[in-house]
N, CA, C and O atoms as a GROMACS GRO file, in nm:
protein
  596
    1UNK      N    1  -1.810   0.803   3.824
    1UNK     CA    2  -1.756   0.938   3.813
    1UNK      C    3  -1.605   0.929   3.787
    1UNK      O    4  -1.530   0.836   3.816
    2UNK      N    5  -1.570   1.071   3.711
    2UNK     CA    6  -1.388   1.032   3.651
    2UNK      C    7  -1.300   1.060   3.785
    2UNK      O    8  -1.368   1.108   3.876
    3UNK      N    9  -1.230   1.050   3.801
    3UNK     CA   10  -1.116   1.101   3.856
    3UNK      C   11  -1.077   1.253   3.784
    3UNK      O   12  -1.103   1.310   3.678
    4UNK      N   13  -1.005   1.278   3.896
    4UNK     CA   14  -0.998   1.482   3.839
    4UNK      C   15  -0.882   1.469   3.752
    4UNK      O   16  -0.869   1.565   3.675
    5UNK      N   17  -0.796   1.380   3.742
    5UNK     CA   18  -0.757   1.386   3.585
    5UNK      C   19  -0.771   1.357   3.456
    5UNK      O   20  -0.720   1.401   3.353
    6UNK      N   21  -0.873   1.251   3.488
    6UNK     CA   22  -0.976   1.202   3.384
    6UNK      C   23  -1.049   1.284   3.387
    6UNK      O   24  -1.062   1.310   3.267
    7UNK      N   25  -1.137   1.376   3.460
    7UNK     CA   26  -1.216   1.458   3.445
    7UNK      C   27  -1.144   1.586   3.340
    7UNK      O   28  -1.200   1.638   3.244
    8UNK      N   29  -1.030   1.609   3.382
    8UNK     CA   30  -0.971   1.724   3.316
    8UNK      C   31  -0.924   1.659   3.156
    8UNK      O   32  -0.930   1.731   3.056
    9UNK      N   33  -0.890   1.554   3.150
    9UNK     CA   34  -0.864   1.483   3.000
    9UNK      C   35  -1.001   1.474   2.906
    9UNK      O   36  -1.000   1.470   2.783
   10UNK      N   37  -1.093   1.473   2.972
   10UNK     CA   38  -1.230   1.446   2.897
   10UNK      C   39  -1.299   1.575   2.863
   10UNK      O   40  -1.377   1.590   2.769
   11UNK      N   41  -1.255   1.677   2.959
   11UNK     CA   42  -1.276   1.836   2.934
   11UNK      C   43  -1.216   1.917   2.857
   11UNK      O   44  -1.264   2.018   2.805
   12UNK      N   45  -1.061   1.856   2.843
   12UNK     CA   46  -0.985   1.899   2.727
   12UNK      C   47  -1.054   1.839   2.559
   12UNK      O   48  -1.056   1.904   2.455
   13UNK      N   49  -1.099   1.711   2.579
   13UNK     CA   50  -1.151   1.690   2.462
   13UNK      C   51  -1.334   1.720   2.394
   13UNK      O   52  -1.374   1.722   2.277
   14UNK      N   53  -1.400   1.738   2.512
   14UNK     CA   54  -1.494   1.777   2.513
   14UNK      C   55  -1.469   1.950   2.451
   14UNK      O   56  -1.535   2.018   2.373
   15UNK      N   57  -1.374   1.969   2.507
   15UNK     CA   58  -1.351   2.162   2.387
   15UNK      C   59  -1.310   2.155   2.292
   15UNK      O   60  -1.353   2.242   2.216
   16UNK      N   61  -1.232   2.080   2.244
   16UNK     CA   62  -1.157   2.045   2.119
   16UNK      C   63  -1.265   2.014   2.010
   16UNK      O   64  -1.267   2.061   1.896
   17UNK      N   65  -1.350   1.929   2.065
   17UNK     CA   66  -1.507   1.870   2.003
   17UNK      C   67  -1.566   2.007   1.973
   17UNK      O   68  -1.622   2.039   1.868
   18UNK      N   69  -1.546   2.077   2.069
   18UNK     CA   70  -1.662   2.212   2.058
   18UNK      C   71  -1.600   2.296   1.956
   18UNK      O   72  -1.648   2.337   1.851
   19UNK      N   73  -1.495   2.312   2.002
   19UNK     CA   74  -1.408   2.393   1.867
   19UNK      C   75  -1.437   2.354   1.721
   19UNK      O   76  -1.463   2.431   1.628
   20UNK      N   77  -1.424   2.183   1.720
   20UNK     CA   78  -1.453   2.176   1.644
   20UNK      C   79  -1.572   2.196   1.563
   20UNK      O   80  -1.551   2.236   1.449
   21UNK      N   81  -1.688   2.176   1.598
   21UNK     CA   82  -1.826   2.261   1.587
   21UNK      C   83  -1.865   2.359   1.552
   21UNK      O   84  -1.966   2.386   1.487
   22UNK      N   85  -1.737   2.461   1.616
   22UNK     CA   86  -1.754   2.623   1.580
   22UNK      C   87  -1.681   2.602   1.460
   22UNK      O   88  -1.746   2.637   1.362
   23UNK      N   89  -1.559   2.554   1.433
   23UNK     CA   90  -1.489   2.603   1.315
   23UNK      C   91  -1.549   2.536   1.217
   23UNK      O   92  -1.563   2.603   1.115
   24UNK      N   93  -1.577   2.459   1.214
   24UNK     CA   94  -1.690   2.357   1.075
   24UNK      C   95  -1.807   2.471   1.080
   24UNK      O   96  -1.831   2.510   0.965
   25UNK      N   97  -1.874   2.524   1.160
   25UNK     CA   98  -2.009   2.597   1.123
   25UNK      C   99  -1.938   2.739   1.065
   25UNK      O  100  -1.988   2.796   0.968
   26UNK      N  101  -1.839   2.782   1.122
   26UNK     CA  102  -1.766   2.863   1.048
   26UNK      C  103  -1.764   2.869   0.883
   26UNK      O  104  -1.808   2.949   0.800
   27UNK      N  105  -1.701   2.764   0.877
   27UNK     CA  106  -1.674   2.731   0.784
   27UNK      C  107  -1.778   2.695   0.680
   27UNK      O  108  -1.761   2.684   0.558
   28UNK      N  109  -1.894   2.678   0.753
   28UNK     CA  110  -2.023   2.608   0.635
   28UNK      C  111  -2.104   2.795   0.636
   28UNK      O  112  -2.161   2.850   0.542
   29UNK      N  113  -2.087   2.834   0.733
   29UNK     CA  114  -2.129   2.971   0.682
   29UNK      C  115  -2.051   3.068   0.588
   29UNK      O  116  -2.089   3.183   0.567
   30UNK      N  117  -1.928   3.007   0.529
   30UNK     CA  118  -1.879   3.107   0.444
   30UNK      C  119  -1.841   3.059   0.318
   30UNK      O  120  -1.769   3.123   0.241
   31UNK      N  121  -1.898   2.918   0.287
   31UNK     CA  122  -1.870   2.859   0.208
   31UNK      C  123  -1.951   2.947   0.050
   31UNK      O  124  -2.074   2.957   0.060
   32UNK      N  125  -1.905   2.991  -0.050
   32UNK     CA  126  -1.940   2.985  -0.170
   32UNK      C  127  -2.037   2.873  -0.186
   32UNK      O  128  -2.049   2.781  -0.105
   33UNK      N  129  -2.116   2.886  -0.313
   33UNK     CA  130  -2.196   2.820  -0.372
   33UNK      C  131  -2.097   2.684  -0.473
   33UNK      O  132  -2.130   2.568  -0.494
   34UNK      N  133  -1.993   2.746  -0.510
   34UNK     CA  134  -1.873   2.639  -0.596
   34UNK      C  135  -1.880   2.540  -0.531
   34UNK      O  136  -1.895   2.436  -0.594
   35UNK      N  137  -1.874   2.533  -0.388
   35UNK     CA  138  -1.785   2.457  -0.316
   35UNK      C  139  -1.934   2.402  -0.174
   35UNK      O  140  -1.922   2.379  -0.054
   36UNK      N  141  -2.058   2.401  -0.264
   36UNK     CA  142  -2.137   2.388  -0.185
   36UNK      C  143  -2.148   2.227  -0.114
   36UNK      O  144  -2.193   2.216   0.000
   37UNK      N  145  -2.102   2.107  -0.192
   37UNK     CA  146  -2.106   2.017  -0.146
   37UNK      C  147  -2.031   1.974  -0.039
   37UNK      O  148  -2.056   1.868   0.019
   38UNK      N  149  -1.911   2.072   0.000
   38UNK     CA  150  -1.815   2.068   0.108
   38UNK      C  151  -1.911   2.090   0.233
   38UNK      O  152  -1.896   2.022   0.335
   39UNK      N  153  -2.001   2.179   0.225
   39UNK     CA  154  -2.115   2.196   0.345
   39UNK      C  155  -2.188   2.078   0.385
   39UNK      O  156  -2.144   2.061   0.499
   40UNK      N  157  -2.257   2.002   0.368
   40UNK     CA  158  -2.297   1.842   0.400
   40UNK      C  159  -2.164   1.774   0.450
   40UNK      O  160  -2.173   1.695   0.543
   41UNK      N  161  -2.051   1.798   0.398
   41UNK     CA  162  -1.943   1.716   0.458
   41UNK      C  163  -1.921   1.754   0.599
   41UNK      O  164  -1.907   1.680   0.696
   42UNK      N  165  -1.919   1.890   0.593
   42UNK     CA  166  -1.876   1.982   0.734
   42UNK      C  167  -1.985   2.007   0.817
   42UNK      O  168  -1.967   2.066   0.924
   43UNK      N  169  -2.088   1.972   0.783
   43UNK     CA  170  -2.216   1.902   0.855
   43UNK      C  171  -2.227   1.825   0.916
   43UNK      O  172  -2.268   1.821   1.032
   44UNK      N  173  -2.182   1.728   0.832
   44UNK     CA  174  -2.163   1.568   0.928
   44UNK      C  175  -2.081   1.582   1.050
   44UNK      O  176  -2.103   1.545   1.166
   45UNK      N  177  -1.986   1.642   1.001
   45UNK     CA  178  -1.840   1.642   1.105
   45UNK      C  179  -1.898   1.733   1.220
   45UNK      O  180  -1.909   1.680   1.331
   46UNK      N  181  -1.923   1.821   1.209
   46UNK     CA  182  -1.992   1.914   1.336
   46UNK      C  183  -2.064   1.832   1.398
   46UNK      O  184  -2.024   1.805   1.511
   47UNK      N  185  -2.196   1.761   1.348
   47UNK     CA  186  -2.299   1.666   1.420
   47UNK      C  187  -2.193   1.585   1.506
   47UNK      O  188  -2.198   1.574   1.629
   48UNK      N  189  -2.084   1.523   1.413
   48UNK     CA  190  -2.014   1.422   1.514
   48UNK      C  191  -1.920   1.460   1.611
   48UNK      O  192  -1.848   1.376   1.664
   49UNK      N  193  -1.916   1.562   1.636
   49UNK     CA  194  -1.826   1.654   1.742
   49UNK      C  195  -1.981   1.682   1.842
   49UNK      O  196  -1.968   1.677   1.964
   50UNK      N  197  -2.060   1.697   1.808
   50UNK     CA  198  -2.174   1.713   1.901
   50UNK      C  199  -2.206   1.575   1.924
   50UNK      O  200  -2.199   1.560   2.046
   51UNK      N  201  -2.228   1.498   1.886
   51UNK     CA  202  -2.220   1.351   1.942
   51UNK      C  203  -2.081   1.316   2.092
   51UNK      O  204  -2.090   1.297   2.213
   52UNK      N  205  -1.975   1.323   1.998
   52UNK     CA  206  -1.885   1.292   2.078
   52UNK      C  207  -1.888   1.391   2.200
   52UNK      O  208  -1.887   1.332   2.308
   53UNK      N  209  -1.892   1.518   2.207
   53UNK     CA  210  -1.922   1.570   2.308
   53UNK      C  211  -1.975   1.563   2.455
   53UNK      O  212  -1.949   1.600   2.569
   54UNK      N  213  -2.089   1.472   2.361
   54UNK     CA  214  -2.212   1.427   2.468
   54UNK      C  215  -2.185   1.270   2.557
   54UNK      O  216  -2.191   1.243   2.677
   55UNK      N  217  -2.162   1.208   2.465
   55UNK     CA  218  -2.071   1.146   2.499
   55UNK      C  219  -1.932   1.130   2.605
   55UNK      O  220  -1.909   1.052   2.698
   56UNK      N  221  -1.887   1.193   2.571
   56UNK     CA  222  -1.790   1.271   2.702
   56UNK      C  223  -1.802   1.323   2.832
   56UNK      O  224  -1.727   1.319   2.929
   57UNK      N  225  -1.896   1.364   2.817
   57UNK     CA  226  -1.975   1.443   2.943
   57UNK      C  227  -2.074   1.351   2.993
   57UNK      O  228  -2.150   1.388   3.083
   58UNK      N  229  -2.082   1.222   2.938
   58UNK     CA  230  -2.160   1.094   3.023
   58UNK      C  231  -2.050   1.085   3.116
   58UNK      O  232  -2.049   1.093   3.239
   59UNK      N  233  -1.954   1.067   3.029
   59UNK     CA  234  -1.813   0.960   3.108
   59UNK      C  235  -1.788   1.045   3.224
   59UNK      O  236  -1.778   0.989   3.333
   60UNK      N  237  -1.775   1.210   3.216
   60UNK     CA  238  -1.724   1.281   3.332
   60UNK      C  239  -1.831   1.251   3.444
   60UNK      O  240  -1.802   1.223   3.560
   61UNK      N  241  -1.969   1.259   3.390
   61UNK     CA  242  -2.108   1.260   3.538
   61UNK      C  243  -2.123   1.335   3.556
   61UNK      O  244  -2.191   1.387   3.468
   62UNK      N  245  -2.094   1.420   3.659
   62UNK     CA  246  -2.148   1.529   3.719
   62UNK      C  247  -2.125   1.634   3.629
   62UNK      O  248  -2.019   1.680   3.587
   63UNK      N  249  -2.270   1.673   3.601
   63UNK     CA  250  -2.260   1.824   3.501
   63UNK      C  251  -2.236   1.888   3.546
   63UNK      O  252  -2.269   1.989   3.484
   64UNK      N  253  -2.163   1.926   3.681
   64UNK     CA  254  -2.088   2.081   3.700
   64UNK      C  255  -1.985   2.070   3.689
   64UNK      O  256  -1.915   2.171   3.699
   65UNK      N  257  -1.925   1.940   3.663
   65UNK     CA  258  -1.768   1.916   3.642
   65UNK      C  259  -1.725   1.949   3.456
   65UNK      O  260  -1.615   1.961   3.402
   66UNK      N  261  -1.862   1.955   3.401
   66UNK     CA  262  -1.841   1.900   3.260
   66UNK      C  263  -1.781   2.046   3.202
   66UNK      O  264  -1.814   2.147   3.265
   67UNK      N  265  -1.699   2.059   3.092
   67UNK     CA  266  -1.677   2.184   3.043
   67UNK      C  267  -1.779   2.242   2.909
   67UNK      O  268  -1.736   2.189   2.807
   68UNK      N  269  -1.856   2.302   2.888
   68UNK     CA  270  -1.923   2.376   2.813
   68UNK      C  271  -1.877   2.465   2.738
   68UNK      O  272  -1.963   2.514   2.665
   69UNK      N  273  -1.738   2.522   2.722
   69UNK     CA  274  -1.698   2.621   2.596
   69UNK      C  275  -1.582   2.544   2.555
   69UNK      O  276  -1.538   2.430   2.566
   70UNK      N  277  -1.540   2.684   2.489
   70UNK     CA  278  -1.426   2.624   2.412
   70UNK      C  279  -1.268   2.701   2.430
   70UNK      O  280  -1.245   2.814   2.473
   71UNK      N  281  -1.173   2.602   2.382
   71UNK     CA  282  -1.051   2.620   2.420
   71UNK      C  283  -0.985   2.779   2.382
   71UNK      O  284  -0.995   2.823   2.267
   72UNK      N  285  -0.921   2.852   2.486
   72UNK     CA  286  -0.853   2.912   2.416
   72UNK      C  287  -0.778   2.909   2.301
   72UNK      O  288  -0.796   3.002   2.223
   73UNK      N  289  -0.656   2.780   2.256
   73UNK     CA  290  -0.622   2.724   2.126
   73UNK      C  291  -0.721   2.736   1.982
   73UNK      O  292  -0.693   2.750   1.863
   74UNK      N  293  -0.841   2.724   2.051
   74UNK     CA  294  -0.949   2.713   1.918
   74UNK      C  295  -0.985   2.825   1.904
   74UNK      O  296  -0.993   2.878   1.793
   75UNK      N  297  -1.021   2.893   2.035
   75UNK     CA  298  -1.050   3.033   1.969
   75UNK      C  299  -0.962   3.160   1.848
   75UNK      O  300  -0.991   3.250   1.770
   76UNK      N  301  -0.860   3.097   1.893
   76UNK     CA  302  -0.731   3.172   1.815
   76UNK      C  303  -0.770   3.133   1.679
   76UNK      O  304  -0.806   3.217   1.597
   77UNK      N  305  -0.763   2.978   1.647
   77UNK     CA  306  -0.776   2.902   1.553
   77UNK      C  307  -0.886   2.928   1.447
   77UNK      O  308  -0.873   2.910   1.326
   78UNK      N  309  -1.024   2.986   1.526
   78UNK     CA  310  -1.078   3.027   1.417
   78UNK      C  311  -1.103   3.215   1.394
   78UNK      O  312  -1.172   3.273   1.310
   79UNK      N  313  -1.014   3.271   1.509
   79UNK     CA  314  -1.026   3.417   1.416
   79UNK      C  315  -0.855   3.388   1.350
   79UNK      O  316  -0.806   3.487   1.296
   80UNK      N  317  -0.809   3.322   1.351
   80UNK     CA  318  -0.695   3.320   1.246
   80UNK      C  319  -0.785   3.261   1.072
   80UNK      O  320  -0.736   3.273   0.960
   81UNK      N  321  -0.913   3.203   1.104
   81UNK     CA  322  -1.000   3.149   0.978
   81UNK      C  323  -1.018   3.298   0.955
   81UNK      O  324  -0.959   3.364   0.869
   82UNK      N  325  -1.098   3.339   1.034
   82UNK     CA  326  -1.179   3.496   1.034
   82UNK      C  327  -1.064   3.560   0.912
   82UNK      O  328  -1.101   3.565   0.795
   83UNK      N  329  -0.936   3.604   0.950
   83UNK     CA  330  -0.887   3.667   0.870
   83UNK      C  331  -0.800   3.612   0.751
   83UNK      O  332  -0.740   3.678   0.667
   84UNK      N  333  -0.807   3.474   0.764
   84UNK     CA  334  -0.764   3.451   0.660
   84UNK      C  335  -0.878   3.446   0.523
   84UNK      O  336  -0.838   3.439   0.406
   85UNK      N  337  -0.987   3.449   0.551
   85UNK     CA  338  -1.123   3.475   0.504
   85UNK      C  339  -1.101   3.593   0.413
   85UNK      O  340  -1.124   3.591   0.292
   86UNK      N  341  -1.041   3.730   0.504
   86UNK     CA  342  -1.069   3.839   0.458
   86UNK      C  343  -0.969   3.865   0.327
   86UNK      O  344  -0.982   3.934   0.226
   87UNK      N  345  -0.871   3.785   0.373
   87UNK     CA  346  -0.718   3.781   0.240
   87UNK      C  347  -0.736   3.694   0.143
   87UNK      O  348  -0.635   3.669   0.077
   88UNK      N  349  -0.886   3.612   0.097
   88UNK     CA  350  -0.898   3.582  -0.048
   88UNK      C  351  -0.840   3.421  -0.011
   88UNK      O  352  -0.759   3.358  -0.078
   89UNK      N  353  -0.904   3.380   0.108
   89UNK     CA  354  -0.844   3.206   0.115
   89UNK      C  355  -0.956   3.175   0.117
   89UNK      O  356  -0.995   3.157   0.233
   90UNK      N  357  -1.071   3.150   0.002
   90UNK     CA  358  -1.183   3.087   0.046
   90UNK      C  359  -1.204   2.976  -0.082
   90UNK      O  360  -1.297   2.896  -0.073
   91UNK      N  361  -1.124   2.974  -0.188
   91UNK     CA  362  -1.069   2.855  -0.218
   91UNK      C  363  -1.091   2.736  -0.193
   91UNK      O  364  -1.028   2.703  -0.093
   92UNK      N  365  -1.156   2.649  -0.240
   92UNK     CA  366  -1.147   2.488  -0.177
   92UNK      C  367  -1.026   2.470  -0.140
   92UNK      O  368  -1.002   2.494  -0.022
   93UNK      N  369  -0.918   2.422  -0.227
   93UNK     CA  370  -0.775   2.378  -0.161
   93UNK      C  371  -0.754   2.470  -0.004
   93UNK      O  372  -0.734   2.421   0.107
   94UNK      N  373  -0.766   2.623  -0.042
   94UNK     CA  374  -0.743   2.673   0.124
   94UNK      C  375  -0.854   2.642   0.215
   94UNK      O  376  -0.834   2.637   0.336
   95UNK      N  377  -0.964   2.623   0.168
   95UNK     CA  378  -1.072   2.591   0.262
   95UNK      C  379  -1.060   2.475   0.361
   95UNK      O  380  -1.077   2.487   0.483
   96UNK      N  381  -1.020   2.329   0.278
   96UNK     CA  382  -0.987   2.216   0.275
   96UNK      C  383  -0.845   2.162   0.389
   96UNK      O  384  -0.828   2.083   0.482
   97UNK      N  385  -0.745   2.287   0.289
   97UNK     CA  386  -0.634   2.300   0.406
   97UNK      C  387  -0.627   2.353   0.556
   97UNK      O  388  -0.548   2.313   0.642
   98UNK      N  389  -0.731   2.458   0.569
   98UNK     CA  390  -0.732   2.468   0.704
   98UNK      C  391  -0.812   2.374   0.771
   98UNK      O  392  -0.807   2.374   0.894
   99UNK      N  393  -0.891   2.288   0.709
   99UNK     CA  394  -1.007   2.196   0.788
   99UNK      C  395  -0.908   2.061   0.834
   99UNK      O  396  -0.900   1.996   0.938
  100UNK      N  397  -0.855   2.056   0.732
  100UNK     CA  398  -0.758   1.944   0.797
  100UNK      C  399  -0.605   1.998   0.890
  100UNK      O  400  -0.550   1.914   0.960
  101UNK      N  401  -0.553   2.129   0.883
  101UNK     CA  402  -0.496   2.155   1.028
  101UNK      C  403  -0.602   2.163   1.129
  101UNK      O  404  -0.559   2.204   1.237
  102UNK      N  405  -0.697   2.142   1.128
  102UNK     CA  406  -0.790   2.192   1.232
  102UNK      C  407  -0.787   2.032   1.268
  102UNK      O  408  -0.759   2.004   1.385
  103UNK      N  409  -0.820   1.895   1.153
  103UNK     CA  410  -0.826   1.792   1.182
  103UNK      C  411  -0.733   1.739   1.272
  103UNK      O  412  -0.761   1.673   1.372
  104UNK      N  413  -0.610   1.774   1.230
  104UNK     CA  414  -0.472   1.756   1.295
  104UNK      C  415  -0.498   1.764   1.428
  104UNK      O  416  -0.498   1.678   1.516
  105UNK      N  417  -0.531   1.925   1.430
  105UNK     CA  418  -0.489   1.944   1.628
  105UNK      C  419  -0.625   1.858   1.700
  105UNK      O  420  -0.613   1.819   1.817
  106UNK      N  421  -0.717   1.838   1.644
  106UNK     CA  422  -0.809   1.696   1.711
  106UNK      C  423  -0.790   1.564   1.737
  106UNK      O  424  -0.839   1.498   1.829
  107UNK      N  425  -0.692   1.519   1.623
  107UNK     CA  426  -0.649   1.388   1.607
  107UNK      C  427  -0.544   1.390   1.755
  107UNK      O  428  -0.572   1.305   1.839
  108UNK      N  429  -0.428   1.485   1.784
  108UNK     CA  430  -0.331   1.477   1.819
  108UNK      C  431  -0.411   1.530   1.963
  108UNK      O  432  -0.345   1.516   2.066
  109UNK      N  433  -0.509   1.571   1.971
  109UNK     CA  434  -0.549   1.581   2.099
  109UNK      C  435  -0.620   1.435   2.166
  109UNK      O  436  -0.631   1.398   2.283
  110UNK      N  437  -0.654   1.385   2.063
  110UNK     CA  438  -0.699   1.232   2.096
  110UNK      C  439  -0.588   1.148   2.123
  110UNK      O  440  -0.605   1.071   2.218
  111UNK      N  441  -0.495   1.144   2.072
  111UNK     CA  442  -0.362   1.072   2.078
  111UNK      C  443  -0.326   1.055   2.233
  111UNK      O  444  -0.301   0.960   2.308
  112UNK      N  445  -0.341   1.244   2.245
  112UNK     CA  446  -0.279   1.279   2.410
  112UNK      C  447  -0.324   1.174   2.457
  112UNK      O  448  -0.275   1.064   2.483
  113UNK      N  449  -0.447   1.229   2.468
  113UNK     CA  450  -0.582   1.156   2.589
  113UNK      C  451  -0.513   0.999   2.602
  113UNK      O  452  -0.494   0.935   2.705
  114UNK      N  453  -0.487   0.967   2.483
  114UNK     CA  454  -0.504   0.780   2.543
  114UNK      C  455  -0.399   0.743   2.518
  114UNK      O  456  -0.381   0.622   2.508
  115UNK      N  457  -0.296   0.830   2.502
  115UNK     CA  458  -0.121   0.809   2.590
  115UNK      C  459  -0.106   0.864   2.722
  115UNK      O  460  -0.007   0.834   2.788
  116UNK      N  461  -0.202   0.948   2.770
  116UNK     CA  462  -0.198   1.002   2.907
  116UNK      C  463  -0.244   0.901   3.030
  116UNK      O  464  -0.254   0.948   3.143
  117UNK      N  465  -0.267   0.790   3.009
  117UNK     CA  466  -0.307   0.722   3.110
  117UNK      C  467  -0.395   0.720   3.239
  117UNK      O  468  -0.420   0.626   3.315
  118UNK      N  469  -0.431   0.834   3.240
  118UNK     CA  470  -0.536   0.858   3.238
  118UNK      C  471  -0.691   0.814   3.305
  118UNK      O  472  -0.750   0.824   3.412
  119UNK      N  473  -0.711   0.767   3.188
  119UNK     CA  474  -0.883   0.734   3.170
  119UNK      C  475  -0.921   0.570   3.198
  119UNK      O  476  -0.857   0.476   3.152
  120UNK      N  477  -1.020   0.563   3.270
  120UNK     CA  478  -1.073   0.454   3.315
  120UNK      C  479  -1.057   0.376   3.163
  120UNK      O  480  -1.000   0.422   3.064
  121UNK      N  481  -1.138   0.220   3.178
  121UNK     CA  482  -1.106   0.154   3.068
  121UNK      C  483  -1.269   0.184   2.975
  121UNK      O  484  -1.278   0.199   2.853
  122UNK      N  485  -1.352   0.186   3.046
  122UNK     CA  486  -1.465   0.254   3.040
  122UNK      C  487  -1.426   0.373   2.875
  122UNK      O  488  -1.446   0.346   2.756
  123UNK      N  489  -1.364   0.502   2.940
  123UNK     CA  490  -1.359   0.585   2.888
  123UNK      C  491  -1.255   0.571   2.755
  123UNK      O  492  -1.260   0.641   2.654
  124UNK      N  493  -1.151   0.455   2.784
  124UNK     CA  494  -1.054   0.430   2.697
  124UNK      C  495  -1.115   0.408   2.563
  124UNK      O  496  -1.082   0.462   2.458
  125UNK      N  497  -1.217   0.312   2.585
  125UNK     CA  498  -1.304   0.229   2.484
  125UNK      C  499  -1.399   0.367   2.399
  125UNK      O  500  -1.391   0.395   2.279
  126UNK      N  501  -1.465   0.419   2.479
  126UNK     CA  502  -1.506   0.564   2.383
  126UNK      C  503  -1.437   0.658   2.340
  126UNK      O  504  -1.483   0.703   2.235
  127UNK      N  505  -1.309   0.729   2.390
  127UNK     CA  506  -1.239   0.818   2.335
  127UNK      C  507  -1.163   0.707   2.230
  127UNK      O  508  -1.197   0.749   2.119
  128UNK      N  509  -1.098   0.614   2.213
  128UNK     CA  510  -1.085   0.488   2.127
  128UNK      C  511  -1.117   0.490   2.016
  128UNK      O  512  -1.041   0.484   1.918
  129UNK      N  513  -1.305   0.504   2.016
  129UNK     CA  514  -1.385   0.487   1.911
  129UNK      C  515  -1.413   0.601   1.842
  129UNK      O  516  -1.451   0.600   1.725
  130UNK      N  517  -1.391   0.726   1.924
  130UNK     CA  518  -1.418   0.852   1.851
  130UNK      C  519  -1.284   0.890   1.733
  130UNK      O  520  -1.273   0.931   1.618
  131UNK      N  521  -1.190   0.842   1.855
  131UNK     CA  522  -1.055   0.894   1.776
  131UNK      C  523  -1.040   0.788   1.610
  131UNK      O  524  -0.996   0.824   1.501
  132UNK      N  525  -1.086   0.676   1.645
  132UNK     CA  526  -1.117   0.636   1.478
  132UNK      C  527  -1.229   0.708   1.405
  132UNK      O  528  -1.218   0.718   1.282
  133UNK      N  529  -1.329   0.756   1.463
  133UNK     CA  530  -1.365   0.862   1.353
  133UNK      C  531  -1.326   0.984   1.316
  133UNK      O  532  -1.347   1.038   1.207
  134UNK      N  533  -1.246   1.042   1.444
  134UNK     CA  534  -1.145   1.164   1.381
  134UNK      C  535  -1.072   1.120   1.281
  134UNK      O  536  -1.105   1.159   1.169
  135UNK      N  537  -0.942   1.020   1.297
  135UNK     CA  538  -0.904   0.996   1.196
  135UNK      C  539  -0.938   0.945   1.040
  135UNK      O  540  -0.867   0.960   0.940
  136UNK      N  541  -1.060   0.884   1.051
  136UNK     CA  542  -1.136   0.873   0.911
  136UNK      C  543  -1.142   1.016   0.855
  136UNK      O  544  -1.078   1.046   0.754
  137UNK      N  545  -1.225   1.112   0.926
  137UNK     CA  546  -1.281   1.215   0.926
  137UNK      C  547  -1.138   1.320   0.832
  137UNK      O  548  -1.146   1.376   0.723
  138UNK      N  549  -1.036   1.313   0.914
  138UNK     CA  550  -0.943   1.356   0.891
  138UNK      C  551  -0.903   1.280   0.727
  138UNK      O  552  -0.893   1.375   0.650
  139UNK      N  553  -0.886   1.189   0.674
  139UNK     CA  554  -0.850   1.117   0.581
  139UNK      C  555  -0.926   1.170   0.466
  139UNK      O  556  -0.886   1.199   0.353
  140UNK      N  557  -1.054   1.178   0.522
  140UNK     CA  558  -1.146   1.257   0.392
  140UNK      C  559  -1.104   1.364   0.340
  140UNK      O  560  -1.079   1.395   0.224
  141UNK      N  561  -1.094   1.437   0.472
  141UNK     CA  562  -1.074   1.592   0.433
  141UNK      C  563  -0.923   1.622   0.354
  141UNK      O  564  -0.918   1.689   0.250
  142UNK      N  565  -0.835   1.578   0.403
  142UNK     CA  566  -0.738   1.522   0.298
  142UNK      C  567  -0.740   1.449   0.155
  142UNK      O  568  -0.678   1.463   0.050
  143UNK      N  569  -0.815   1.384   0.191
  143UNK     CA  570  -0.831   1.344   0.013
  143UNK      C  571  -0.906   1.422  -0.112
  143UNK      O  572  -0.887   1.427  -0.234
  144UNK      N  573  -1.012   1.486  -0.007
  144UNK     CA  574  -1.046   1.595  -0.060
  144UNK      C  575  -0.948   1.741  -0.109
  144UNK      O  576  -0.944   1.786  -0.224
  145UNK      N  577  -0.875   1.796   0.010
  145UNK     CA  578  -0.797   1.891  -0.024
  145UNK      C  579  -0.704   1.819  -0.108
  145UNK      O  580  -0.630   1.903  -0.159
  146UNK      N  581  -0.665   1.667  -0.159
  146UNK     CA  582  -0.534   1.667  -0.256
  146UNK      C  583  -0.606   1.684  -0.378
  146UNK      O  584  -0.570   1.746  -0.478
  147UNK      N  585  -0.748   1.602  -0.353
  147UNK     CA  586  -0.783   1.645  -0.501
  147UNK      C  587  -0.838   1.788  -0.572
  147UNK      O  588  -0.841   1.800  -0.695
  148UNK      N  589  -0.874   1.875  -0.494
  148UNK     CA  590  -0.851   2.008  -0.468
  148UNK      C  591  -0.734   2.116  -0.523
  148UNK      O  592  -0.748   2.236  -0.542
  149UNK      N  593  -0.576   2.008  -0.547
  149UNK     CA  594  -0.484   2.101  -0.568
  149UNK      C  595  -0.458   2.081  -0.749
  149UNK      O  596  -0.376   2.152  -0.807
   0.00000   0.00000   0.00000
């Protein structure tokens, strides 16, 4: 079982994961037909935020400790999508660009975690391994939005 600051570091990223989930399904529900192959991408990435999730909530143990929604930060994050939706950003390049600020505040929430000191070595080694697939994850979506512009 974590310690209650490891517990609270793994809960912060366990929402961040979830956020991320919502704003990728967001996002695959408003996608145009142009830009349909971006949906399988933002597919994957959701699945792996539901992976990592689960994951996370091994490391915490006790499922009443575990957190189940999502961050205030994210919620903002995707009715700021919501309306930027409504003002004609549905664009690959804008699509692209908000997926990777979204990548950003995941990456940099992983960063926290394993500069915070934190987390058993246990947990080091999985938030570790996720945060190299954020950052892949992140790299795509960037290469995508440059080629996009």
């Amino acid at each position: 079982m974590a310690t209650s600051e490891a517990t609270s570091v793994l809960n912060d990223l366990i929402e961040i994961n979830n956020d991320r989930v919502a704003g990728f399904e967001k996002a695959i529900a408003d996608i145009k037909d142009e830009n349909i192959d971006l949906k399988a991408v933002f597919e994957g990435f959701a699945a792996q935020s539901r992976k990592n999730g689960q994951e996370l909530a091994a490391l915490v143990g006790s499922p009443d400790e575990v957190e189940t929604g999502n961050s205030v930060s994210g919620t903002l994050h995707r009715a700021w999508i919501d309306v930027k939706s409504l003002f004609g950003g549905s664009d690959r390049a804008s699509i692209l660009s908000e997926a990777e600020r979204g990548e950003d505040a995941i990456k940099k929430a992983y960063q926290d975690a394993l500069n915070g000191g934190d987390l058993s070595a246990d947990a080091v080694a999985v938030v570790s391994g996720q945060a190299q697939e954020i950052n892949a994850a992140h790299d795509q979506i960037k290469a995508l939005r440059d080629a996009a512009k």
